[in-house]
Wavefront OBJ file of the C-alpha trace (Angstrom):
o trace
v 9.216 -12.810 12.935
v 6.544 -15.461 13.514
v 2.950 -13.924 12.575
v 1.433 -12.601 16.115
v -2.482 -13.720 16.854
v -4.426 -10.596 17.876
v -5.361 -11.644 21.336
v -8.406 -10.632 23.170
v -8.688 -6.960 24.341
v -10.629 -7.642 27.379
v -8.482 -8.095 29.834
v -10.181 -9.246 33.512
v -7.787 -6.861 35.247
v -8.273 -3.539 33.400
v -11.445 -1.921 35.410
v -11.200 1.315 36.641
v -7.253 1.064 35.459
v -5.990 4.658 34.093
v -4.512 3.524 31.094
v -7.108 0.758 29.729
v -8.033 2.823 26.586
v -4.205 2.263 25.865
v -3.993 -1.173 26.270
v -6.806 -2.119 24.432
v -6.337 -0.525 21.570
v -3.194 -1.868 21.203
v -4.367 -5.580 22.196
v -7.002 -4.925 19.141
v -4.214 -4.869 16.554
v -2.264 -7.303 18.252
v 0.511 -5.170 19.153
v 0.632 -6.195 23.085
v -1.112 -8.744 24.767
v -2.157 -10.738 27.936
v -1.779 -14.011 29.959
v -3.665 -17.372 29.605
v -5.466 -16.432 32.649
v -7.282 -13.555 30.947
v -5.046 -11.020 32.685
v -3.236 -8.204 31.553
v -1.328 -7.012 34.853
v -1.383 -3.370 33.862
v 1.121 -2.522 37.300
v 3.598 -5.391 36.358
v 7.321 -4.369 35.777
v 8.324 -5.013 31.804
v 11.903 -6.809 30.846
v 14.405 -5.875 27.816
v 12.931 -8.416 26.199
v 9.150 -7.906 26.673
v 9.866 -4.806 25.023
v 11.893 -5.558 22.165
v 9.249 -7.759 21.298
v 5.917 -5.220 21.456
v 8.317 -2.259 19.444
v 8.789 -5.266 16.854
v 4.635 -5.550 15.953
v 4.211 -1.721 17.096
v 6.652 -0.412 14.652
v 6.768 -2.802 12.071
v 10.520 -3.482 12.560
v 12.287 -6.136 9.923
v 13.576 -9.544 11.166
v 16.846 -9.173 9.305
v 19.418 -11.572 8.382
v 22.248 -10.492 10.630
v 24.472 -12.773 12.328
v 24.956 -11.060 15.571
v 24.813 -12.844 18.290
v 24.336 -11.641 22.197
v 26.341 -13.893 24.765
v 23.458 -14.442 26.943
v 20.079 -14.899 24.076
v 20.294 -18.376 22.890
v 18.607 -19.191 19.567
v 16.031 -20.535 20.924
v 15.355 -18.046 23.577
v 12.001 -16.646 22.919
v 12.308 -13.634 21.848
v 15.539 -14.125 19.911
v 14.192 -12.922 16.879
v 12.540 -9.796 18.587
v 15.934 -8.875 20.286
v 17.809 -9.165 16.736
v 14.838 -7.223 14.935
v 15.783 -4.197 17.283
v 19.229 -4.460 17.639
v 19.128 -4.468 13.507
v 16.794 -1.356 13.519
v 19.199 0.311 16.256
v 16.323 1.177 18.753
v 17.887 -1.090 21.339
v 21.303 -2.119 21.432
v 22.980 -4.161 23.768
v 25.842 -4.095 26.057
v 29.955 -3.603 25.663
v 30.195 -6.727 27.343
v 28.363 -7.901 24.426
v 24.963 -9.018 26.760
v 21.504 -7.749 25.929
v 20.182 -8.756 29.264
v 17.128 -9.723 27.902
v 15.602 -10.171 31.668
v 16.117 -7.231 33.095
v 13.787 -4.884 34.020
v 14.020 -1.395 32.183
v 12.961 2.022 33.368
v 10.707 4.790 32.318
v 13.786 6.848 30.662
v 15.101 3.787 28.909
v 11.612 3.421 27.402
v 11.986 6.911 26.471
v 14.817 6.244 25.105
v 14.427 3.501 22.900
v 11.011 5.183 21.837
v 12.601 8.652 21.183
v 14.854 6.683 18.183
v 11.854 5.644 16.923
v 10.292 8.955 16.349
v 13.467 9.859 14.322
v 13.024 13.404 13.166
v 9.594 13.814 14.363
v 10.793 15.735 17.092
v 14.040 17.631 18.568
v 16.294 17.787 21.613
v 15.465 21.587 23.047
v 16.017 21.133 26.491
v 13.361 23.791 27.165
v 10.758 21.228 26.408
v 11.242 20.067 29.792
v 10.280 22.726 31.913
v 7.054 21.441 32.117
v 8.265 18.613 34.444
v 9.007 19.374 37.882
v 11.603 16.570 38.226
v 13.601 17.147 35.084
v 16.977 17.011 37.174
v 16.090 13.736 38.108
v 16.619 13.065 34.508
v 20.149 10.640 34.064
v 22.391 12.515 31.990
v 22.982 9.767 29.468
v 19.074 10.009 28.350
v 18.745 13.958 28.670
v 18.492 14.442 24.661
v 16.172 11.539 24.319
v 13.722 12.325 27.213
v 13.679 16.072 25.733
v 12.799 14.656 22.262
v 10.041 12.653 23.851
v 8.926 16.140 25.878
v 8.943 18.004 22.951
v 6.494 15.320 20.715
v 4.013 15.359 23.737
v 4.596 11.073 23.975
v 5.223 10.798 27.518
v 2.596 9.601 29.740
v 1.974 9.173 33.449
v -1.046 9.575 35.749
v -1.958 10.905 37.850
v 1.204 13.570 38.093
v 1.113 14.523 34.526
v 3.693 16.927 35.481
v 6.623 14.256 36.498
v 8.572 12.064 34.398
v 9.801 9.441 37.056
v 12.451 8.755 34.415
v 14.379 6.476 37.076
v 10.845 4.401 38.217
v 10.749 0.974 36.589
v 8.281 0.993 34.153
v 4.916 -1.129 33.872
v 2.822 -2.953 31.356
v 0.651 -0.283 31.357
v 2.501 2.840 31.238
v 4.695 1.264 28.567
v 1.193 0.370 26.588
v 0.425 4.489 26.807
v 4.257 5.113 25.793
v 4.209 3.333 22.859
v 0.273 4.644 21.613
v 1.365 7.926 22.353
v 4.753 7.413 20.028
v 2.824 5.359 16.923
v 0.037 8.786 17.395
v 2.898 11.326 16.861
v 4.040 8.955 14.000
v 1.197 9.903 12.458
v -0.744 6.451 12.096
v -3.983 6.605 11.243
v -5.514 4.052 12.635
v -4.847 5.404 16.664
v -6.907 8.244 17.311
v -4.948 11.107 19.993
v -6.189 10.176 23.456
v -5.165 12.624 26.355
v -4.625 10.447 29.622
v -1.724 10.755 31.251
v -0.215 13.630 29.319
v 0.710 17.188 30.654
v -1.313 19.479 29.001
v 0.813 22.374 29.766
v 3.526 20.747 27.255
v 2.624 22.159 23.321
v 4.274 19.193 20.831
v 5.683 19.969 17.638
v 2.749 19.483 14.943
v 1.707 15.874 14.157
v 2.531 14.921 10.538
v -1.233 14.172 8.838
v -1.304 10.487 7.962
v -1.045 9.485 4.369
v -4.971 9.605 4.047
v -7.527 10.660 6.141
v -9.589 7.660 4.525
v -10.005 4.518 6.627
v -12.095 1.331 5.323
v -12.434 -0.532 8.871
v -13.485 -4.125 7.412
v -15.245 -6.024 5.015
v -18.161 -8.268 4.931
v -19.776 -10.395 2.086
v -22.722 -13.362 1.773
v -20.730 -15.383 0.175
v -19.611 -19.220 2.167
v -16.315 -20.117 1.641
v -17.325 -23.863 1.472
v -19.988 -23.110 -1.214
v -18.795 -21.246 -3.983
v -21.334 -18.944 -6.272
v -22.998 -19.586 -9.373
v -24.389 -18.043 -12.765
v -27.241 -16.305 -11.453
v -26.138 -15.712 -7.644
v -25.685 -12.094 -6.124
v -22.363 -11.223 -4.327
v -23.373 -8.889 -1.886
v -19.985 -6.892 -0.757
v -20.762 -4.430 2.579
v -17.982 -1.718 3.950
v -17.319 0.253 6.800
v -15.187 3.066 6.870
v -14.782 6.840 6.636
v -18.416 8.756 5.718
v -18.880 10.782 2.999
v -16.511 8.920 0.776
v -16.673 7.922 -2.418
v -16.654 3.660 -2.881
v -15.648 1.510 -5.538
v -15.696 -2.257 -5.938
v -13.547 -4.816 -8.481
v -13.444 -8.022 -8.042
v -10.112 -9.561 -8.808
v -9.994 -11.266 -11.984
v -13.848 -10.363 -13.282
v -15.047 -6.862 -13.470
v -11.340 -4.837 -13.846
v -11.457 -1.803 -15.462
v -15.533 -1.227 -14.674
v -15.806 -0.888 -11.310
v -19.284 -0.685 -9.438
v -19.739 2.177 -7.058
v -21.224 1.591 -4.141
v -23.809 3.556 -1.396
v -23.760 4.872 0.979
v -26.830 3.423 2.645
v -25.648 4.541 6.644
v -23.223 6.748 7.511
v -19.686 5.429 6.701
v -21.462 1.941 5.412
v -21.344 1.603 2.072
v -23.040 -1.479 0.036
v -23.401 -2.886 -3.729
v -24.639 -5.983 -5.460
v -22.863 -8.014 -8.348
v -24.550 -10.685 -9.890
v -22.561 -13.574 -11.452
v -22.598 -14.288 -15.184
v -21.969 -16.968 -17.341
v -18.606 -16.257 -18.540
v -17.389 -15.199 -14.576
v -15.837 -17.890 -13.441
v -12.527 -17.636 -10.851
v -10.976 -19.919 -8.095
v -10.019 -17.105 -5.748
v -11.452 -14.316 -6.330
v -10.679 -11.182 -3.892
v -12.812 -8.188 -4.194
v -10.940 -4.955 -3.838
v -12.801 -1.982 -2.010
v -11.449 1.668 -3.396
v -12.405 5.073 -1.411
v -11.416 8.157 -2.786
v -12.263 11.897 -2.019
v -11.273 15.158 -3.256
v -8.124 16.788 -1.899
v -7.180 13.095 -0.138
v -5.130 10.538 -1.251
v -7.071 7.481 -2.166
v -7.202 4.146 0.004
v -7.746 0.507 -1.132
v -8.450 -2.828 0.554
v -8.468 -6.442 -0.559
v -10.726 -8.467 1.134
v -8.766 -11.569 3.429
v -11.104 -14.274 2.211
v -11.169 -15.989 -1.174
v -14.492 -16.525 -3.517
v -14.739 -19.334 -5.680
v -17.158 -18.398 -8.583
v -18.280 -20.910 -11.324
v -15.249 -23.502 -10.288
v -16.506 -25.831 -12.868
v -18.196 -24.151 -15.560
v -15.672 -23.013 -18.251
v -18.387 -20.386 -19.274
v -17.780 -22.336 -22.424
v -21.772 -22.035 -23.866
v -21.526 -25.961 -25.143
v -19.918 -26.909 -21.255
v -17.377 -28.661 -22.983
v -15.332 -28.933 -19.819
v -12.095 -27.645 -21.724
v -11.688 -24.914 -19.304
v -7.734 -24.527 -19.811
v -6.223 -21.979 -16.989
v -9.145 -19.629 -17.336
v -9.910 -18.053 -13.945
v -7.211 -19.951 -11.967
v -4.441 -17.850 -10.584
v -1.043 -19.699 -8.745
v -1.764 -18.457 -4.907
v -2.856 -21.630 -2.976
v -6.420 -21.704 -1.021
v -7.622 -23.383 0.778
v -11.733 -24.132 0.331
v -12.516 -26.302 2.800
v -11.512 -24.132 6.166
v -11.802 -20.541 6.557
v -9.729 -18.341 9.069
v -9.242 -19.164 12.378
v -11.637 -22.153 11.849
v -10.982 -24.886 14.092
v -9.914 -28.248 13.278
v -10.446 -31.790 14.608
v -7.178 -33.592 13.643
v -6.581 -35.545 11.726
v -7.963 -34.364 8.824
v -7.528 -33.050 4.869
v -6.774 -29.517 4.398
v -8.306 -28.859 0.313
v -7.381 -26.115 -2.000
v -6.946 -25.143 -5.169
v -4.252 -23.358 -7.671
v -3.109 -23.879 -10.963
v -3.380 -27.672 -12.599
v -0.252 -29.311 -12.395
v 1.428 -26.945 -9.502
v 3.449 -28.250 -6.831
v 2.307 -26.964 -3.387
v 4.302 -27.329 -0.243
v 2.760 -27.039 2.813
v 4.129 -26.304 6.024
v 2.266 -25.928 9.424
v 3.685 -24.504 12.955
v 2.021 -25.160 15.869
v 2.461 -21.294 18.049
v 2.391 -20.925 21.993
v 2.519 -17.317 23.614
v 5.267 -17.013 25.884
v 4.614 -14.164 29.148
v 1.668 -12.976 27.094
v 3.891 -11.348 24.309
v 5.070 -13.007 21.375
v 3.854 -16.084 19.788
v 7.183 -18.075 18.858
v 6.219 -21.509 16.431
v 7.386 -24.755 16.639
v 7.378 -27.112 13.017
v 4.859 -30.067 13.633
v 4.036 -31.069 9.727
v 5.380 -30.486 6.313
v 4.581 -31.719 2.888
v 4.738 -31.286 -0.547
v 1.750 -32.361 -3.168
v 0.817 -32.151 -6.639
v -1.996 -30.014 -7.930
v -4.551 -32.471 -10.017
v -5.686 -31.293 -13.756
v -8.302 -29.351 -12.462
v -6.118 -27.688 -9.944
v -7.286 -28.665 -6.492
v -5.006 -30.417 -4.188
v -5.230 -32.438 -0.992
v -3.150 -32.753 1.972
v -3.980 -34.592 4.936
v -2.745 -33.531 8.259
v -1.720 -36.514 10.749
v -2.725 -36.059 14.742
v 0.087 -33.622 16.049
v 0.680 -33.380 19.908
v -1.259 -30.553 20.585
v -3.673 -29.409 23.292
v -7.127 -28.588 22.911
v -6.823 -24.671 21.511
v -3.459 -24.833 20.501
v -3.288 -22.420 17.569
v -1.785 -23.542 13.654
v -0.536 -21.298 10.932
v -0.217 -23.322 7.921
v 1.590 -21.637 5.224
v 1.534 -22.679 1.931
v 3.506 -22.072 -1.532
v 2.877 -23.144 -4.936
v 4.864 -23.232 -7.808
v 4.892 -23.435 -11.335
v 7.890 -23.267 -13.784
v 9.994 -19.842 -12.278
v 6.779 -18.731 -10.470
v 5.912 -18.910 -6.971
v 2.896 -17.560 -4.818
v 2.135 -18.023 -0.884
v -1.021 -17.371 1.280
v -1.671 -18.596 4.924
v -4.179 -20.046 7.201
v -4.128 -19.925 11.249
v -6.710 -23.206 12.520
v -7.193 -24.254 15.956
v -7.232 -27.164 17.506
v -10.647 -28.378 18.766
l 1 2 3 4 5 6 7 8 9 10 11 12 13 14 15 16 17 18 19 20 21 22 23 24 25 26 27 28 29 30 31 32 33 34 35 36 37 38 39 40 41 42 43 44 45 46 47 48 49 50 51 52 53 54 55 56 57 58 59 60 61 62 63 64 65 66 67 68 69 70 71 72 73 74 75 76 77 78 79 80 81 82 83 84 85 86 87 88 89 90 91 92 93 94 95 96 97 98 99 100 101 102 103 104 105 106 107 108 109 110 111 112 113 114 115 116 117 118 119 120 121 122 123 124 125 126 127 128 129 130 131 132 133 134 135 136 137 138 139 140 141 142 143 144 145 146 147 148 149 150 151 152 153 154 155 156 157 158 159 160 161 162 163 164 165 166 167 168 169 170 171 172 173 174 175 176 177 178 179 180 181 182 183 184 185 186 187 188 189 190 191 192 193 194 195 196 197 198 199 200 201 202 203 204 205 206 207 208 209 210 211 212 213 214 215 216 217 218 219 220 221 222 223 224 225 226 227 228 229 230 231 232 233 234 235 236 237 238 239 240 241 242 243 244 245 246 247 248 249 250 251 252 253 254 255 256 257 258 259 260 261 262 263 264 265 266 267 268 269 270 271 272 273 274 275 276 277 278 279 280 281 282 283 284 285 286 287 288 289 290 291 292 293 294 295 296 297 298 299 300 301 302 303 304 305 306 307 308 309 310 311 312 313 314 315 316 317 318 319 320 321 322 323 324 325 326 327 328 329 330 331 332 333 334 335 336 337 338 339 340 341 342 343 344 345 346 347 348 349 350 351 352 353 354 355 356 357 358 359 360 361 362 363 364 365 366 367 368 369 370 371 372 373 374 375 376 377 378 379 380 381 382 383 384 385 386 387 388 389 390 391 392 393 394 395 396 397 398 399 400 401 402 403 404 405 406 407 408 409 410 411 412 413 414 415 416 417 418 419 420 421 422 423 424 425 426 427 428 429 430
């Protein structure tokens, strides 16, 4: 699957709207999205496809190498690779005629359905678990076990009559959004807290399995400047938020292994320490790793998505003979020059740096959301270049048709000998 750009969780439409908390969480961790208009259209009816493509990013689903093929999903339909993610997983399969029907609209019990396989054995099929629901017999007998399994894990959601399932209603945007929340909660992900709209409280679900770690670090910041990298003498100042009361550690990849810093806690759940670069530190891309731990928890680490460039030309050889060999370089490609969703004015030179003498081959998609769901890519550029002696490359990107906006993920891959390394870069077009 094409990677998916987290797309703005504030929707223009979502005011007052039942089931906003729903959508934008899952808009913040770019499991759903909206339109280029700003909207979200919470009330609008959702399409086979549509949701074979959010049960992809929500659940993490492999792309797959099978072969399959549905009579009516061309290759280059857009959510081809979403349809054969799911039909690989099993959650949705398609039709003895051998269709998927990738445009046709589904309804609440299929969604139950489908979402009912992904809770696997996180629930059962007592049909006493539906009692709760006043139109149970509405129910289609075909998705009676599945609807009960989603009764009995407490996933299914409408408003404001908590108390009916309107399995046969076509579903919306929006109620699918609280669906699928509800499901990745009772999956025990830690990173969606339980939120209580929509649900009938007089239903008791089977006990939520705890998440691997109660320990969250939420993001990372640090002073450093991607363009400028730091010297003997400079301060990397690394700052964390996550989980209070924990106990934080800091390495810095390639430098201080093995004799980590710890860290304060200088506000609840921010945490803060101060390394100061010596002489003999000196690495391309470094990544500091952030460690919290706690007693009776299991621990949880983080690499931070940005790479430092410490010392890039100072061997920490005390003569400076420039003989710097390898020391400090590691294969993975970065690039120096842009950071992160920077944007670009093309044409221009992407630089990075890896090992001397590695070949790097570059490849950059241009990617266009189609129906506010899935970004699919289209190839624009690709080339392959030669690391120089001291490791940096250059590759210069030609004018592309584009608009103004249009979002890039480069991805790149070096290699050397029988090893190989990859990172990636999304740009936008100014």
């Amino acid at each position: 699957m094409p990677r998916v750009l987290a797309q703005s969780s504030s929707f223009g439409d979502l005011q007052g709207y039942w089931g906003s908390q729903y959508v934008t969480n899952l808009a913040e961790r770019g499991i759903i999205g909206g339109f280029p208009d700003g909207s979200f259209q919470p009330n609008g009816e959702i399409t086979r496809a549509q949701f074979a493509a959010i049960a992809v990013k929500a659940f993490n689903l492999p792309s797959g190498n099978s072969a399959r093929n549905f009579r009516d999903v061309p290759a280059n339909y857009w959510a081809a690779p979403a349809i054969l993610a799911v039909s690989n997983s099993g959650l949705v399969t398609g039709f003895p005629d051998g269709s998927f029907r990738p445009e046709e609209r589904i309804t609440r019990a299929q969604a139950l359905v489908i979402l009912s396989k992904a809770l696997g054995n996180n629930t059962n099929a007592n049909p006493d678990g539906l009692n709760a629901y006043g139109d149970r017999q509405a129910v289609p007998e075909w998705a009676m076990d599945s609807v009960a399994r989603a009764a009995n894990a407490g996933i299914i959601v409408n408003f404001p009559n908590t108390n009916q399932i309107n399995p046969n209603n076509l579903a919306t945007r929006g109620e699918v959004a609280g669906l699928v929340y509800q499901t990745l909660v009772k999956l025990g992900d830690g990173n969606f807290a339980p939120i209580n709209i929509g649900l009938n409280n007089s239903v008791t679900p089977a006990p939520t399995p705890p998440p691997l770690s109660g320990l969250v670090i939420d993001r990372m910041e640090t002073n450093s400047n991607p363009r400028q990298p730091l010297r003997e003498g400079d301060d990397l100042m690394i700052r964390v938020y996550g989980t209070p009361g924990a106990t934080a550690s800091f390495e810095l990849d390639g430098l201080n292994q093995n004799r980590s810093l710890t860290m304060q806690e200088v506000q609840s759940g921010i945490y803060e320490t101060t390394y100061r670069i010596g002489r003999g530190d000196r690495q391309i891309n470094a990544r500091p790793v952030i460690t919290f731990s706690r007693s009776g928890q299991n621990s949880v680490s983080r690499q931070f998505n940005r790479a430092i460039a410490i010392n890039p030309d100072n061997s920490g050889d005390p003569n400076n003979s420039g003989n710097s060999g390898n020391i400090g370089y590691t294969l993975r490609p970065e690039i120096t020059n842009f950071i992160n969703n920077d944007v670009i004015r093309l044409p221009d030179n992407l630089i990075g740096q890896t090992l001397p003498g590695a070949n790097v081959e570059v490849k950059m998609e241009a990617l266009r959301t189609v129906m506010g769901m899935l970004n699919i890519s289209q190839n624009v550029f690709q080339a392959t270049v030669r690391a120089d002696q001291n490791g940096q490359f250059i590759v210069y990107i030609p004018q592309v048709n584009g608009e103004s906006g249009t979002m890039y993920q480069v991805r790149m891959t070096a290699t050397q000998g029988d090893q190989a390394q990859s990172s990636e870069l999304l740009l936008q077009q100014e």
